[in-house]
MITORMI-862823 format. One line per field, with one value per atom (N, C-alpha, C): residue number from 1; atom name; x, y, z. Coordinates in pm, 1 decimal. Atoms other than C-alpha are relative to their C-alpha. Example, Ala and Ser with C-alpha at 12.3 -4.5 7.8 and 13.67 -1.06 7.14 Angstrom:
2
kedren = c(1:1:1:2:2:2)
sepa = c(N:CA:C:N:CA:C)
px = c(89.0:1230.0:90.0:-82.0:1367.0:-77.0)
py = c(-119.0:-450.0:120.0:-119.0:-106.0:109.0)
pz = c(0.0:780.0:0.0:-6.0:714.0:73.0)
This chain:
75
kedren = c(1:1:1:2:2:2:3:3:3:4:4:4:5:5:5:6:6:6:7:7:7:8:8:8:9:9:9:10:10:10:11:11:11:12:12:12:13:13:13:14:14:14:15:15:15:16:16:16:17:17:17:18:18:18:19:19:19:20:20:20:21:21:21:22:22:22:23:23:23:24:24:24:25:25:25:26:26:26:27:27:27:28:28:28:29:29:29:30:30:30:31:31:31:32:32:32:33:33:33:34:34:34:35:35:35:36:36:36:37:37:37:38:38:38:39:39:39:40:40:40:41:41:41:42:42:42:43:43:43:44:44:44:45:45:45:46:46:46:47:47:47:48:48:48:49:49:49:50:50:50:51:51:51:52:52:52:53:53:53:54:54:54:55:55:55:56:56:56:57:57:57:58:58:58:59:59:59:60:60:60:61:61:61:62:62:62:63:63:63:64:64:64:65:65:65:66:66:66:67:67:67:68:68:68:69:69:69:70:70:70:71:71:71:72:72:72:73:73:73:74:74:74:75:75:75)
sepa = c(N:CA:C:N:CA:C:N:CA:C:N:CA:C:N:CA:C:N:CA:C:N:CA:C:N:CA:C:N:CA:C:N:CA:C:N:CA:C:N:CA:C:N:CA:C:N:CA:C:N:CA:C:N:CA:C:N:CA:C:N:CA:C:N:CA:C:N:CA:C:N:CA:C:N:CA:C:N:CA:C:N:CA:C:N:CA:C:N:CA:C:N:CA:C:N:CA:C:N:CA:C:N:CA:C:N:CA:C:N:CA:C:N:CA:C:N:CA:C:N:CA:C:N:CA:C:N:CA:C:N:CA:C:N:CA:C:N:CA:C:N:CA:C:N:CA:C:N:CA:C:N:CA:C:N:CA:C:N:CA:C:N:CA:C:N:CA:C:N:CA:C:N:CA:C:N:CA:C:N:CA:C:N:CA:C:N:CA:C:N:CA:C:N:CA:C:N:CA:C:N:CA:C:N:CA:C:N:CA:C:N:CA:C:N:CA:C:N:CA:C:N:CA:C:N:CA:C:N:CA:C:N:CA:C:N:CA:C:N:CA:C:N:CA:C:N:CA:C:N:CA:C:N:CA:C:N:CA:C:N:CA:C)
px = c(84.5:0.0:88.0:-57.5:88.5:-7.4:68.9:106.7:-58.9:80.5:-63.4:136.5:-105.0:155.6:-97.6:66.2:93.8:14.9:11.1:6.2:17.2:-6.6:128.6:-0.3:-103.2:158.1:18.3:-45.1:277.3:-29.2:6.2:41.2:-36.7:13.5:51.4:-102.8:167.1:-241.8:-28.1:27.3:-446.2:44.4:-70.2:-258.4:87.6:-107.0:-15.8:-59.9:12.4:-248.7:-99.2:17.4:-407.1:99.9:-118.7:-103.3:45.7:-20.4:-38.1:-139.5:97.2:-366.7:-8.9:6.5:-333.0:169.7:-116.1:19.8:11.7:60.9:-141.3:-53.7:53.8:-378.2:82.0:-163.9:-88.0:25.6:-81.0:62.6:-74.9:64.2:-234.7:-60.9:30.3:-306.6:89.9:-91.6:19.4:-14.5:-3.5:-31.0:-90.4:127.7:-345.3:25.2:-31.0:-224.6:99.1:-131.5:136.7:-66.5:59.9:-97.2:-144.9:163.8:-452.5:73.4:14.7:-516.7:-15.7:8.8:-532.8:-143.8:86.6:-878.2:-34.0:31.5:-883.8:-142.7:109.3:-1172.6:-34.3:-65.8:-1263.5:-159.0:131.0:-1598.3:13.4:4.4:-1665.1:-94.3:76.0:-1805.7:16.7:-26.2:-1898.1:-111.5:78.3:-2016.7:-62.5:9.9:-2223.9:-127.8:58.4:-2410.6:-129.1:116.1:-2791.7:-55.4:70.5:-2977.9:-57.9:78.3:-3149.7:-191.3:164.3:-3500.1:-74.9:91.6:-3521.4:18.6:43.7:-3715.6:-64.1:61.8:-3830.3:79.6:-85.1:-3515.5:45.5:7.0:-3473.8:117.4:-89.5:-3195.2:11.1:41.9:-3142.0:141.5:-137.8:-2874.5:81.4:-36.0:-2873.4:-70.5:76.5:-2933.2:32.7:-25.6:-2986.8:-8.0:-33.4:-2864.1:-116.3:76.5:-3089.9:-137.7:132.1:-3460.2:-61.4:10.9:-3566.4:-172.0:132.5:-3934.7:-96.0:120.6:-4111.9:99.6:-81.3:-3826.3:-75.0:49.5:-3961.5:79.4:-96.3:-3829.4:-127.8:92.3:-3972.0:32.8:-6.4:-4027.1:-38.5)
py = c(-117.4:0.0:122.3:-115.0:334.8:109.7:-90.4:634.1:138.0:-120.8:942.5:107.8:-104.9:1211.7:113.0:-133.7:1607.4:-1.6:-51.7:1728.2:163.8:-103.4:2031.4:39.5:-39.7:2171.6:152.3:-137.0:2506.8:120.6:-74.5:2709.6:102.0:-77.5:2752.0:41.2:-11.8:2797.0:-124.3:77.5:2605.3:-110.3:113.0:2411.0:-19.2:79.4:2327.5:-68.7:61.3:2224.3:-170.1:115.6:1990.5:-146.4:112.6:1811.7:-58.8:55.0:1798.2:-96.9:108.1:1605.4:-119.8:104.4:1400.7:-101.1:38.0:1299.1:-92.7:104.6:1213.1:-105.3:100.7:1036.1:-137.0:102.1:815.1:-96.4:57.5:761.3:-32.0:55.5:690.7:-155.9:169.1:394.0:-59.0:98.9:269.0:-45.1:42.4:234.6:-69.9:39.1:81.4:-148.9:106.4:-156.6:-107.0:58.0:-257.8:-76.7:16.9:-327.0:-114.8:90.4:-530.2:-117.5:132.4:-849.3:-70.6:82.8:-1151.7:-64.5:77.2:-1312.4:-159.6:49.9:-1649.8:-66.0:33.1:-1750.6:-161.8:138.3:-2123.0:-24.0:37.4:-2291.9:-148.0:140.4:-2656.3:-46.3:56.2:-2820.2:-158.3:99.3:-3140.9:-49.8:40.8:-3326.7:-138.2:95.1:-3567.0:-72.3:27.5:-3792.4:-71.7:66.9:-3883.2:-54.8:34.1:-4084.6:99.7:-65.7:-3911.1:-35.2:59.3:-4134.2:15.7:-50.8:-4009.4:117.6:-121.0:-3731.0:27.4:-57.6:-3528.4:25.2:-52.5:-3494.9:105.7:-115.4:-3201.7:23.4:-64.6:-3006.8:133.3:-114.9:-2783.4:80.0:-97.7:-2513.8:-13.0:26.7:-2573.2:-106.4:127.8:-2850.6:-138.7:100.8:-3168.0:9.8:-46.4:-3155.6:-45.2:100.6:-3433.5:-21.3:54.1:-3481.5:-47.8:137.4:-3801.0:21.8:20.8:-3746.4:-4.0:27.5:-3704.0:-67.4:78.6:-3900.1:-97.9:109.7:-4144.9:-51.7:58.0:-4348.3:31.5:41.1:-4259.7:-100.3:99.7:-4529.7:30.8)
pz = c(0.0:0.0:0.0:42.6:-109.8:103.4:-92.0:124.3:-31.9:33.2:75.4:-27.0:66.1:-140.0:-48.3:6.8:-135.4:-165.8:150.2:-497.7:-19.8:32.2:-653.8:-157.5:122.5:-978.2:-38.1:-18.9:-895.9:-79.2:25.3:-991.6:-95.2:103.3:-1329.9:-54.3:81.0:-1630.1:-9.6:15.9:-1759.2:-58.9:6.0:-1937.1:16.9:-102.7:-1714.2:93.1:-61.0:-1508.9:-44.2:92.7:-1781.0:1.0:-15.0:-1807.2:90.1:-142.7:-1474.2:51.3:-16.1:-1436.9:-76.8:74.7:-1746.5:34.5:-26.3:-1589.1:106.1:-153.7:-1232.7:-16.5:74.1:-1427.0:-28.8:27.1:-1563.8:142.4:-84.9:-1284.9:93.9:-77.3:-1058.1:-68.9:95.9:-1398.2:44.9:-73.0:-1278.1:120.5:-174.7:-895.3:-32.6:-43.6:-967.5:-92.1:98.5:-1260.9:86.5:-39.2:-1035.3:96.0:-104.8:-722.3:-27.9:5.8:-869.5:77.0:-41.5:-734.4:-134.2:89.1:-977.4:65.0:-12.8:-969.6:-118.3:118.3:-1168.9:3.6:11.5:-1340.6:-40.5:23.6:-1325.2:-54.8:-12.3:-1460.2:-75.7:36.7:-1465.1:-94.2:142.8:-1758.0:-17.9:44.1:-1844.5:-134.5:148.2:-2178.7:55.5:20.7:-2193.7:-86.5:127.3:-2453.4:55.0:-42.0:-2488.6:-121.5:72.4:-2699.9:-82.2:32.4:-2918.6:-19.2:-14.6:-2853.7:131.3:-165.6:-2474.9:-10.4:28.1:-2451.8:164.6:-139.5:-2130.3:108.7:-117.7:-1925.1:9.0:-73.0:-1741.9:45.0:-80.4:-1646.5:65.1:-86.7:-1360.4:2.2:-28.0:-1281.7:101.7:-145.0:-914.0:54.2:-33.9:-717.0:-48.9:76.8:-863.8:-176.6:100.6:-1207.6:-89.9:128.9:-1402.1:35.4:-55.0:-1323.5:-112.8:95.6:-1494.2:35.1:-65.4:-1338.3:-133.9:130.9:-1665.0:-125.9:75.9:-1872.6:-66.7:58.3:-2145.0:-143.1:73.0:-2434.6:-105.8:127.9:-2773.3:-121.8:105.8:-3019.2:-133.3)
């Protein structure tokens, strides 16, 4: 962690003090870029194969994944 630093830019016009903001700018993208955290992103996946003659199974998001309750075999 960074400690708190006085700001000046002595004063001048406007654009000096443009620059002097588009400079802070900068250099506050760096503190903030040198410093992130890494978050990785993970998501589980799986494949898997169905007949194509059963019809009616259900899938959920949460919970139990498969609900067979109205599941049937078409002929």
């Amino acid at each position: 962690m960074r400690g708190i630093c006085r700001i000046s830019n002595g004063g001048g016009d406007a654009v000096d003090e443009q620059s002097f903001l588009f400079s802070f700018s900068k250099k506050r993208k760096n503190i903030i870029m040198a410093e992130q955290g890494v978050i990785p992103v993970y998501q589980n996946v799986e494949a898997h194969l169905r007949a194509p003659k059963i019809k009616g199974v259900v899938s959920h998001g949460a919970g139990v994944q498969y609900d067979y309750k109205w599941a049937f075999v078409e002929e």
